[in-house]
GUVO-860235 format. One record per residue (C-alpha): residue in one letter; x, y, z. Coordinates in steps of 0.25 Angstrom, whole numbers, plus 5000, padded with zeros to 4 digits. Layout:
AXYZ;...
***
This chain:
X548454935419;X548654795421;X547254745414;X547754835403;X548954755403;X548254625400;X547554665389;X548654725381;X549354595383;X548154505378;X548054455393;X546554495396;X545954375403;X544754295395;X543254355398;X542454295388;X541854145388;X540954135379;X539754025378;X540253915371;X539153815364;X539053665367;X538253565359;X539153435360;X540053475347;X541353405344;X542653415349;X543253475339;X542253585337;X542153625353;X544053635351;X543753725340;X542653825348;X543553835359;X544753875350;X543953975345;X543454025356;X544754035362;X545454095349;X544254205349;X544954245361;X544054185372;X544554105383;X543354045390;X542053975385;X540553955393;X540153835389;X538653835385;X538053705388;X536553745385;X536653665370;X537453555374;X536653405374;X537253345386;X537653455399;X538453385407;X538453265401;X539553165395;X539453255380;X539553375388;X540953345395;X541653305383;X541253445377;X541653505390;X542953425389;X543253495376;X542953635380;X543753605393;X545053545387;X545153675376;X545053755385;X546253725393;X546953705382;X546353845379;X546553915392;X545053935391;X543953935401;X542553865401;X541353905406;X539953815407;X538653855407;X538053765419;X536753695412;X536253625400;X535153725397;X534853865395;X534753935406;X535453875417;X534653795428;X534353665420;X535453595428;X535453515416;X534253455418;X534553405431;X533353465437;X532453405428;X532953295429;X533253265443;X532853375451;X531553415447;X531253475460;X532353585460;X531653635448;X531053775447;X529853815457;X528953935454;X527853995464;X526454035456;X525054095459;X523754055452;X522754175455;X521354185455;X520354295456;X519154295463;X517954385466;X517454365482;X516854375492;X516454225492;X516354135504;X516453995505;X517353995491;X518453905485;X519353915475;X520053795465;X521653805469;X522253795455;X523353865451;X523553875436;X523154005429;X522654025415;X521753925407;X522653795409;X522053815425;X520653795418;X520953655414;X520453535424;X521653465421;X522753575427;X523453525440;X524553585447;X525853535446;X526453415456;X527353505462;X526653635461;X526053675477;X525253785479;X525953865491;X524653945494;X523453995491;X523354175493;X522354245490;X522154415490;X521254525485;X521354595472;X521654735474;X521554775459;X520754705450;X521454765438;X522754695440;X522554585451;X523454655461;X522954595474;X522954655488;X524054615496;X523654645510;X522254535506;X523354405502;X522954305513;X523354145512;X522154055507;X522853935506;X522353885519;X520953875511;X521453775501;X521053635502;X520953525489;X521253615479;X520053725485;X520253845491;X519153875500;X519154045504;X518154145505;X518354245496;X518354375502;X517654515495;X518354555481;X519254525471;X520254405476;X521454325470;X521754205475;X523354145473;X523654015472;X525154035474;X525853895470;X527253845466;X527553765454;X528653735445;X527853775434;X527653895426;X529053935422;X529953955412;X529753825402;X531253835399;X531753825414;X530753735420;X531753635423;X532653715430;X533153725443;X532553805454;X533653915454;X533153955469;X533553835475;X534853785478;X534653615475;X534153665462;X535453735458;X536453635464;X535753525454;X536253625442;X537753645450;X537853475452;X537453475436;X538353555430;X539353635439;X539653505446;X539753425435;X540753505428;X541453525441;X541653375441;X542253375427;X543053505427;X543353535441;X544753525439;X544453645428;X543453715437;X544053845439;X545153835428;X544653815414;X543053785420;X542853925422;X541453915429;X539953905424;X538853995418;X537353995421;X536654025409;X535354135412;X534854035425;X533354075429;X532054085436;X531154045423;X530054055430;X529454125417;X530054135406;X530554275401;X531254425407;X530054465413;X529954405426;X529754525436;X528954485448;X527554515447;X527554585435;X527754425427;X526754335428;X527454205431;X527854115442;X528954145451;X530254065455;X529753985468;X530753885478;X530053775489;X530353875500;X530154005495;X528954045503;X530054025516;X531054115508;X530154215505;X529554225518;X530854295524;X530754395515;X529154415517;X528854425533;X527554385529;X526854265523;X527354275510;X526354165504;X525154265503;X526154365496;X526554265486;X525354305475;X526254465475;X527254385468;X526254375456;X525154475460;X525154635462;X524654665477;X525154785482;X526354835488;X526554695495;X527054625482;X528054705478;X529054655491;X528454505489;X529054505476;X530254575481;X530554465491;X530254365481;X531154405471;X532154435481;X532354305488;X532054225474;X533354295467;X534254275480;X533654135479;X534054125465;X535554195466;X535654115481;X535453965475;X535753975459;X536854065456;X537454075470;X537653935470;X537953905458;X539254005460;X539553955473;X539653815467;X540653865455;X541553955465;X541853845473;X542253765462;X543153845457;X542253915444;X541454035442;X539954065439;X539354145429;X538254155420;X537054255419;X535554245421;X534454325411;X534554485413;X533654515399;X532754615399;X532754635415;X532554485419;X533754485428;X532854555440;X531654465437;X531054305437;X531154235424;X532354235416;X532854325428;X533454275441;X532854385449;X534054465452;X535154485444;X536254505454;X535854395464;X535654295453;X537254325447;X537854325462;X538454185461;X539054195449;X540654245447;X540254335437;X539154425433;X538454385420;X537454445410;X536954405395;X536854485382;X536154405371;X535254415360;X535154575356;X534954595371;X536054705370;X536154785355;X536854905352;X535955025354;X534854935357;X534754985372;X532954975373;X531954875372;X532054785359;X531554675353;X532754535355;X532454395351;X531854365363;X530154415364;X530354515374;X531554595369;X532554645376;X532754775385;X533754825379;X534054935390;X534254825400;X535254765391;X535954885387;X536054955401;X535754855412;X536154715409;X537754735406;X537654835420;X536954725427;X538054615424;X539154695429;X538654765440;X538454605447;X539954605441;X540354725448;X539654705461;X539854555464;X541254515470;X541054375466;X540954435450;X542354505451;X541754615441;X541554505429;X540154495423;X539754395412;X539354425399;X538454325391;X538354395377;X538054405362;X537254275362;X536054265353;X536254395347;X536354325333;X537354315323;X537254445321;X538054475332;X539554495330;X540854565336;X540354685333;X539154675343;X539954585352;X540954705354;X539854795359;X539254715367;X540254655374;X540654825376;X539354835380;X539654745391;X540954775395;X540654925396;X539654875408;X540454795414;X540454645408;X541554585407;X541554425404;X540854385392;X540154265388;X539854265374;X538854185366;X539254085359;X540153975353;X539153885348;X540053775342;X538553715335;X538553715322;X538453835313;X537453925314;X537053905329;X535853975330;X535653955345;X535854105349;X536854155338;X537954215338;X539054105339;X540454135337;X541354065330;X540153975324;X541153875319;X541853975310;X540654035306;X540654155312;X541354265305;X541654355317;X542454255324;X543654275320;X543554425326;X543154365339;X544454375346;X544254525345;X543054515353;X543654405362;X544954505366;X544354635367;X543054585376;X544254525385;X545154635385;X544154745389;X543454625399;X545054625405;X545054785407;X543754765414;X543854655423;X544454635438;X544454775442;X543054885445;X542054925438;X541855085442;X540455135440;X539655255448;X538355215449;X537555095455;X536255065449;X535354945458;X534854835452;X533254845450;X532854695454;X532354715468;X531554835462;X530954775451;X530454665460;X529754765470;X529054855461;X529354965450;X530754985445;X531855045434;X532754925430;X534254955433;X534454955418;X533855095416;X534855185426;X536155095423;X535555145406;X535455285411;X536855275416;X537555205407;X537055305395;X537855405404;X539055335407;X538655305422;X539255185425;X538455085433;X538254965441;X536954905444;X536854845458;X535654755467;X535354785479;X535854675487;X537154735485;X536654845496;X536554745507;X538054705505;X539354715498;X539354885496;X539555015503;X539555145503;X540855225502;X541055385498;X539755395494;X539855265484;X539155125482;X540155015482;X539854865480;X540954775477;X542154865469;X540954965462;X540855095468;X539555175465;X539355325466;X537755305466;X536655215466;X535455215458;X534255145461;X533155125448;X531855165452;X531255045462;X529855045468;X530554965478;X531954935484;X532354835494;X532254905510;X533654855511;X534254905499;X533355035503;X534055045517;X535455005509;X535555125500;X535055215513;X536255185518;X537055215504;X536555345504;X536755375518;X538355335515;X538355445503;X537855355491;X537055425482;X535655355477;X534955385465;X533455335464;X532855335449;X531455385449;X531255385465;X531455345477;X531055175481;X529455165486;X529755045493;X530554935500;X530354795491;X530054725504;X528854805507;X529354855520;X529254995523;X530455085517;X529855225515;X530755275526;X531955215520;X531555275505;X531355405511;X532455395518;X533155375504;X532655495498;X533055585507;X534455545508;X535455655500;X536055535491;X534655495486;X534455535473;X532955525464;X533255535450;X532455495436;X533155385428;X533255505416;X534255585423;X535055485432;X536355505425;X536155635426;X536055625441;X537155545441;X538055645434;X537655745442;X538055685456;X539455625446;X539355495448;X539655465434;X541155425431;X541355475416;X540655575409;X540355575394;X540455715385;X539055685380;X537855575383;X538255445376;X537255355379;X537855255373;X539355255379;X539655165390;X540855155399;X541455055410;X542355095420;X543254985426;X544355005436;X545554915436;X546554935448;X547555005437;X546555075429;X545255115425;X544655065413;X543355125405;X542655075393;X541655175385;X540755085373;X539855145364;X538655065364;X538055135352;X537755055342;X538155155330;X538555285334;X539855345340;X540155415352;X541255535353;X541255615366;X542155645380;X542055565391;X542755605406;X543355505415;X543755555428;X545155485428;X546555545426;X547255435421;X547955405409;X546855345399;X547155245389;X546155185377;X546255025378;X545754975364;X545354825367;X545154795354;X546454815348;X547154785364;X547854925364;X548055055373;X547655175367;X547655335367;X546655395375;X546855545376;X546055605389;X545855745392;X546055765408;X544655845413;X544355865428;X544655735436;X544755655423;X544855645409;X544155665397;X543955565384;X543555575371;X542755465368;X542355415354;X541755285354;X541155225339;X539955135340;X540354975349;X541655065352;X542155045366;X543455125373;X544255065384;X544955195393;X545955155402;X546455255413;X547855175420;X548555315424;X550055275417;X550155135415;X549455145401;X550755205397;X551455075396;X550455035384;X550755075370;X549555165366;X548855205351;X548555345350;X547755345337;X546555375344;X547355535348;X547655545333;X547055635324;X546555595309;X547355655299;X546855575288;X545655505282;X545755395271;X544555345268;X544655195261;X543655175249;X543655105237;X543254955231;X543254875243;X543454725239;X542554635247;X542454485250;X541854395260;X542154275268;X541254205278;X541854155291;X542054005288;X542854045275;X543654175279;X544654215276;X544354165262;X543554285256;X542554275242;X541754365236;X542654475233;X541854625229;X542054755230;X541354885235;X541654995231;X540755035245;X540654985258;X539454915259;X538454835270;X538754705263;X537454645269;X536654705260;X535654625253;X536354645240;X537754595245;X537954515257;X536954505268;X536954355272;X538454355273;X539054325285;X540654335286;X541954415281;X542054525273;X543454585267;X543454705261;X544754735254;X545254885248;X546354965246;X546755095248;X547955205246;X548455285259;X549355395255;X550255375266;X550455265278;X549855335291;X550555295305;X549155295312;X547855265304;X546655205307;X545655115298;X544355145300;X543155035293;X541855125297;X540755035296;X540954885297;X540154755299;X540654715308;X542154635311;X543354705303;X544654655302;X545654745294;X546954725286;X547754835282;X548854815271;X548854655274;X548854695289;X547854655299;X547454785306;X546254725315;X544854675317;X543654775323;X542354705327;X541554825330;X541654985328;X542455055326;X543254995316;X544355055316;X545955005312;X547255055317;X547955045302;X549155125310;X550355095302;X549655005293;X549255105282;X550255115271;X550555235260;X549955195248;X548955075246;X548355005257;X547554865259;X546454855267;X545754715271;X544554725279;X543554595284;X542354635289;X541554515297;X540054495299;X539354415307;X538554295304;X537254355304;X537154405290;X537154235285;X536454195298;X535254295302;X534754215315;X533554245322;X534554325334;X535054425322;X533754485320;X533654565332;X534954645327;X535254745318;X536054685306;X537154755302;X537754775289;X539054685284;X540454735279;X541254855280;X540654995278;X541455085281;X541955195278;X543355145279;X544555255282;X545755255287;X546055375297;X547655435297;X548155495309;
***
């Protein structure tokens, strides 16, 4: 296998660029980042301009000049984040400065409630709800223009809903400031429906308009060409491309931005009544009040149409063009918006559609930060931020979302972007940072952006961790073994197919149309079961797939079924598209029931009928839908027992076929068979210690069956190359059987070091136990080294053995007899002392390596559990 190949020889290509800090330091200390970045085994840098006091002017070149020059001397690529502030569409204060008309525009409603009838009445137009309208001195803003005035009945005096069939256009009636209508019999609202550019986000209001094209190319001259006009001659080459930073509506401040269930103004452009006309045949300014307002069935396709031309606005004039500009200039784009919590589909810190805001871009891209994604933390819990974080959407539907648009889009060639382990605190470390990035890998992420080097001054407390800190960060010198194992298994999983069963769609278009079950809750159901999935919008039904033996195909992904989340209502021309599916054999499972309605409000009942009575429609509850699944086998592998916690990643390389089992449990172990239906020869490729091992599969059936035993953050990489393995030298430990236990016990001699001073260790004790050593009468503010020190009599050498630490917090590096036998940075940590353990007395070294939490407890720490320091054991040495 050729990929296999390259990473035995250390020749995996670089897949990591981390966010690198800049606040205008010195030369010397901007040489000595990069050195250390590129020793840590990272060949790339994101340079993060957010802190820096002067984007794009004379200080900021002559940093850049630095980065640049090191690293071409370093073979290193450089990546730049595309504005001065936080998030992207600041242009660097280009269009506050100078285009102030190109800044954000929001449409509004003021509403009043009346009791009629009253003829010969007239009504003040103001429109400036709450107590600040009862003040004489209130006056609209210069720019604000009222685009007309509707008013309407109220059908339920309970929740305002009005009665959409009584809207009817009063603006004729308005003269000076007055409206002058006769008010008919009942209970009447009347809209004042204006547009405005206030009421927004505070932090974005002097942002671009992302909806229109002028507004974007003031960001691109800024930046993109600017640093074109620097670095073209690098563009391409060593200026790898640019990063868009969580770019935004802000038109309220927040994840909850779903249309007409948020009270807050909407994203609005000069000619969006024209737009939106196309999609409404009629006049869509009496409608305009549904956007805020219940009132009937009539709402639910206004907002539809709204929403769907404003995210094809949004993709079409921001991220399009953006990527358009860098691919013909020779570099890529990437970056990420906000997903948290379900923004991803809605207004606010969302862009409205996940897929349609990321089609520019050259890569698919996602973010993990602060406690978003914990071990075993899969439900709604309390993060730093006020509303929490849903941990299910984390868990089960962000890492899916990200590489399904990897998957699906040609343009990403199977790469999606990782943003991770920022603002978790200092408590994080390798340990976590293991998991995590298994967590992501297993789902099909496969670049990673890691944050950050901050090159400030130690501690940086702006969104901790920081690695390397300046040498303050003990873990650092283990980081390399992050670094090569992240890029060997992104090498394995990159440039070839992802192979999945199952397609889940995307809920955006249902959840702007009525009642819906977010994505997130099938693709958890599945994944629990090890039913691999991709998660796919509906616009990929009206190109780019087909129907083939009965199976979905969209780009290289081939799918054996579709499910479809509960919707209230789906789009008639997805409707009329997966008609056809079925009709061409593919088989359709609806969670819950059948669609009520088409999201434009035309008259699909037919066509739904028409739906259920084909034979590939299939109405099943969320509880049992693996089991349906199963039962029509359209999962790939099965598990001897349910495992909730295991998770698997099939990818298919033209010489091979790769998968990846993880177990995501925080604690426990999992010890059960699984069955792949292939009759290759199957290896076990260890990333961590770059080696081919034994893998003994039993044939059953059509394929073959594994035992599988997987400790807590242990992942398995099984590789299936019919022969060609056969040229690799493989271990065959794992087929041994013990013949021996010796357990290690005794005084343990222990001393301590912190990172600045290692390896120069004080302090010397000894425990006759094995001990959390942050325990309040010991050493619970200490950050840094630990070296236990003990031996040991074996009564005679052993031609395979294998250490084994137990318990350890959380980097150990061994030494065996003066030898060094290796570093683990997470579970299990296990040695091969294989012809390394001598007849008579043996010496055994072990550091153990915190991280930096214990002597700095920052205000990101506190939402994690603290775990204890040191090495605990039981420590043995197994004899085979």
């Amino acid at each position: 296998m050729k990929r296999l190949e390259e990473v035995l020889d250390n020749k995996a290509k670089n897949y990591i660029m981390p966010f690198f800090w800049q606040h205008a330091e010195n030369e010397e200390i901007l040489k000595d980042y990069m050195k250390n970045i590129d020793e840590a085994g990272i060949k790339a840098v994101c340079i993060e301009s957010r802190p820096h006091p002067d984007f794009v002017g004379p200080l900021w070149w002559r940093d850049m000049d630095i980065i640049m020059d090191e690293a071409r001397k370093r073979s290193m690529k450089v990546w730049v984040l595309d504005d001065s502030h936080f998030p992207t569409g600041y242009a660097a204060g280009r269009i506050k400065e100078k285009y102030p008309e190109l800044k954000k525009w929001y449409i509004n409603v003021h509403r009043m409630d009346f009791a009629g009838p009253l003829k010969d009445s007239s009504f003040i137009v103001k429109y400036f709800s709450g107590r600040a309208a009862l003040s004489l001195e209130y006056e609209a803003e210069e720019e604000d223009k009222v685009l007309g005035v509707i008013a309407a009945k109220i059908s339920d005096d309970e929740t305002g809903a009005i009665d959409e069939k009584t809207l009817i256009d009063v603006s004729k009636y308005v003269q000076d400031g007055m409206l002058y209508w006769d008010l008919p019999e009942g209970h009447w609202s009347i809209f004042i429906v204006f547009q405005t550019r206030s009421g927004g986000e505070e932090q974005t209001k002097e942002y671009l308009n992302p909806l229109v094209p002028e507004a974007t190319r003031v960001l691109i001259d800024t930046v993109y060409e600017a640093h074109y006009n620097r670095y073209k001659d690098y563009f391409g080459k060593t200026l790898a491309g640019f990063f868009s930073d969580e770019p935004r509506f802000g038109n309220i401040k927040g994840f909850e931005g779903a249309i007409g269930k948020t009270k807050m103004v909407l994203p609005w452009r000069n000619d969006m009544l024209q737009i939106l006309q196309h999609e409404i045949s009629e006049d869509i300014l009496i409608y305009l009040p549904l956007l805020f307002t219940e009132g009937g069935e009539k709402t639910h396709s206004v907002r539809y149409a709204y929403m769907n031309v404003l995210s094809k606005l949004y993709g079409k004039n921001f991220t399009d063009q953006i990527g358009d500009w860098c691919r013909e200039h020779g570099v890529e784009y990437i970056g990420h918006v906000i997903e948290d919590n379900g923004s991803h589909s809605r207004l606010g810190y969302g862009p409205g559609h996940f897929f349609r805001a990321l089609n520019g871009q050259d890569m698919s891209g996602i973010d993990v930060i602060g406690g978003q994604i914990v071990p075993g933390m899969d439900f709604k819990h309390r993060g730093f931020t006020a509303a929490g974080w849903d941990g299910e959407f984390f868990h089960y539907g962000l890492g899916k979302l990200g590489a399904s648009l990897g998957h699906i889009d040609p343009k990403k060639k199977g790469r999606t972007m990782c943003e991770l382990f920022g603002a978790y605190g200092w408590v994080e470390g390798l340990k976590f940072m293991k998991w995590l990035t298994d967590h992501l890998l297993v789902r099909g992420v496969n670049n990673f952006v890691p944050h950050a080097f901050s090159p400030k001054a130690f501690p940086d407390w702006d969104c901790p961790p920081h690695f390397y800190a300046g040498g303050n960060d003990p873990q650092f010198k283990y980081m390399k073994t992050w670094s090569d194992y992240t890029n060997r298994i992104s090498h394995l999983l990159s440039d070839g197919n992802h192979v999945a069963t199952v397609a889940v769609l995307y809920h955006a278009e249902a959840e702007w149309s009525g009642e819906y079950i977010p994505f997130e809750k099938a693709v958890k159901k599945l994944i629990q079961n090890q039913i691999d999935c991709d998660v796919i919008p509906a616009d990929i039904f009206k190109e780019g797939l087909e129907v083939k033996d009965n199976n979905l195909t969209v780009n290289n992904e081939s799918f054996k079924c579709l499910v479809i989340p509960y919707a209230e209502a789906l789009p008639k021309y997805f409707l009329e598209s997966i008609a056809e599916c079925m009709e061409k054999g593919l088989k359709v499972i609806f969670i819950s029931s059948l669609p009520k309605r088409a999201s434009e409000c035309v008259d699909a009942q037919k066509l739904i009928n028409t739906l259920g009575e084909s034979e590939n429609c299939v109405i099943a509850e969320l509880n049992i839908l693996a089991e349906k699944i199963k039962n029509f086998s359209f999962n790939e592998i099965t598990l001897d027992s349910f495992e909730p916690y295991v998770t698997y990643y099939h990818y298919k390389q033209n010489d091979a076929d790769i998968f990846m089992f993880f177990n995501e449990h925080p604690y426990e172990s999992v010890d059960t068979k699984v069955y792949i239906p292939l009759k290759k020869r199957a290896v076990y490729y260890d990333a961590f210690e770059n080696k081919i091992k034994k893998c003994s599969a039993k044939s059953n059936g059509d394929g073959v069956e594994l035992s599988l035993s997987l400790t807590a953050y242990e992942s398995k990489i099984i590789i299936f190359d019919s022969e060609d393995s056969e040229n690799f030298a493989v271990d065959n430990m794992e087929d041994l059987k013990e013949v021996q236990k010796l357990n290690i016990s005794g005084e343990w001699k222990v001393s301590m070091t912190t990172a600045l001073e290692y390896p120069n260790f004080e302090e010397k004790i000894e425990h006759r136990e094995l001990v959390n050593l942050a325990k309040p009468n010991l050493y619970p503010h200490f950050s840094g080294t630990f070296r236990y020190e003990i031996n040991f009599e074996a009564k005679e050498a052993a031609e395979k053995a294998l250490l084994d630490l137990g318990r350890v917090y959380e980097v150990a590096e061994v030494w065996l007899n003066g030898k060094s036998i290796g570093v683990r940075i997470c579970p299990p940590y296990k040695f091969d002392i294989s012809g390394d353990l001598q007849k008579g007395t043996n010496s055994l070294i072990v550091e153990v390596t915190n991280t930096l939490v214990k002597a700095h407890q920052d205000a990101f720490s506190q939402f994690a559990v603290q775990e204890p320091t040191g090495l605990l054991g039981p420590v043995n040495i197994s004899l085979y």
